[in-house]
C-alpha positions in Angstrom: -34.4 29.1 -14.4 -31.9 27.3 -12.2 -29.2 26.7 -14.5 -26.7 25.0 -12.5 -25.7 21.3 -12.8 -23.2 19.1 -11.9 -20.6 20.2 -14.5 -20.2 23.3 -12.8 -17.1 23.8 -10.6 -18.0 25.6 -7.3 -15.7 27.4 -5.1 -17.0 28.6 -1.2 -15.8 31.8 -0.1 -14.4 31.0 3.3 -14.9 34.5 4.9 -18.2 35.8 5.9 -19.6 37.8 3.8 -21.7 41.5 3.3 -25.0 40.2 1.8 -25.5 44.0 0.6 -22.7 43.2 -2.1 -24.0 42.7 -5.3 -22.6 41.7 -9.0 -19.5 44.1 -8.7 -18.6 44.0 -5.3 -18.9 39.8 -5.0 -16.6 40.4 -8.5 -14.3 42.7 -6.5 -13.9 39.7 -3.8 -13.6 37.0 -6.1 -11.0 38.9 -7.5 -9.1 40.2 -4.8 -9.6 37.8 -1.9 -10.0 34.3 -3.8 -7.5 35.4 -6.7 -9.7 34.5 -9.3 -11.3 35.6 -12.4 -15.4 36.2 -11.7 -15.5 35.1 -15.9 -13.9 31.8 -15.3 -17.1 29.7 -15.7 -16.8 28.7 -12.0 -20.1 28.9 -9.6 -18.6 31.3 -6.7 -20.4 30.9 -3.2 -21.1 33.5 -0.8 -22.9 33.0 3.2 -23.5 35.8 5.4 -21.9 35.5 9.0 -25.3 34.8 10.6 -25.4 31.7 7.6 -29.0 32.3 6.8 -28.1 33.8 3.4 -26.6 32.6 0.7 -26.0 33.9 -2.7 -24.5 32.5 -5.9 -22.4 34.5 -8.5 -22.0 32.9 -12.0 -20.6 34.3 -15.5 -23.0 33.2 -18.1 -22.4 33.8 -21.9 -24.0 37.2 -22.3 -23.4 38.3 -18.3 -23.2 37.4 -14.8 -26.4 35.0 -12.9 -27.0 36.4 -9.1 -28.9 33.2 -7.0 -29.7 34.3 -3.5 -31.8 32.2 -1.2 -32.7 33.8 2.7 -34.0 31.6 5.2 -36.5 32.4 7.3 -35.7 29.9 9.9 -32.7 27.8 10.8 -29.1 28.0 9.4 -27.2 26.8 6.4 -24.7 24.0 7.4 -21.3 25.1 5.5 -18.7 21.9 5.8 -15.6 22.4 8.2 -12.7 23.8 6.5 -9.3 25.2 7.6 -9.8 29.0 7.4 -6.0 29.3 6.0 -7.3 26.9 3.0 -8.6 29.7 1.2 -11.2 28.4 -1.6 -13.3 25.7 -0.9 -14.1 23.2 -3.1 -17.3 21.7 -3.2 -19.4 19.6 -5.4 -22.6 20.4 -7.0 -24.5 17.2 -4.8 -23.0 19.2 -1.4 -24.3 22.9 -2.7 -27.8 20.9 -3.1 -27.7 19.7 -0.1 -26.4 22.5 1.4 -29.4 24.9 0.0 -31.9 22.4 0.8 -30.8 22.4 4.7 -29.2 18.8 4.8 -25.4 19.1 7.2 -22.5 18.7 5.1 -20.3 18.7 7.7 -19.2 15.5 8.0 -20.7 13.4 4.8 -18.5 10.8 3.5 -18.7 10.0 -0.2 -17.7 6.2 -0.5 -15.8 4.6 -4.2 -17.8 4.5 -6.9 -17.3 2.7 -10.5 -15.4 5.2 -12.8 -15.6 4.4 -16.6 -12.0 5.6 -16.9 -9.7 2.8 -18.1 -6.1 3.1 -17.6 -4.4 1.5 -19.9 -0.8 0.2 -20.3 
């Protein structure tokens, strides 16, 4: 079962990346190249350098979730980042669309209504 949703934080890895890694060595890179722990809670993202493979590390209670998806045909669409940025944020609309093939290169999300007040 899929058990990501939008409370999830999700950091890209902005390197191409080994697809023959699995649970420790993604771990190792979390740790040592994106300086973070792989048991935070946070969804960390990995894409091949061809970009037709994908996979998805995240700690659960009990142990560590491995998502991979490989595409038969076409590319995924990672967004334009500075490559000295180092993480990439991203929110859990642009990882769907990402997976489902949609460009989220150049998306713009407009203001929405927040229920937070700010009071005086």
């Amino acid at each position: 079962m899929f058990g990501l949703n939008s409370t999830d934080r999700f950091l890209l890895y902005n390197q191409a990346c080994d697809m023959r890694k699995s649970f420790d060595g993604l771990c190792g890179l979390v740790q040592d190249s994106m300086q973070q722990s792989p048991t935070c809670g946070v969804v960390f993202i990995f894409v091949n350098k061809g970009r037709d493979k994908i996979k998805l590390l995240h700690w659960q209670p009990g142990g560590f979730v491995l998502y991979y998806k490989r595409l038969e045909e076409g590319t995924f669409q990672i967004p334009r980042y500075n490559i000295q940025a180092g993480n990439i944020k991203i929110s859990y609309a642009q990882l769907v669309l990402l997976i489902d093939g949609i460009s989220i290169k150049n998306l713009v999300k407009h203001r929405r209504f927040s229920s937070t007040i700010n009071r005086v």
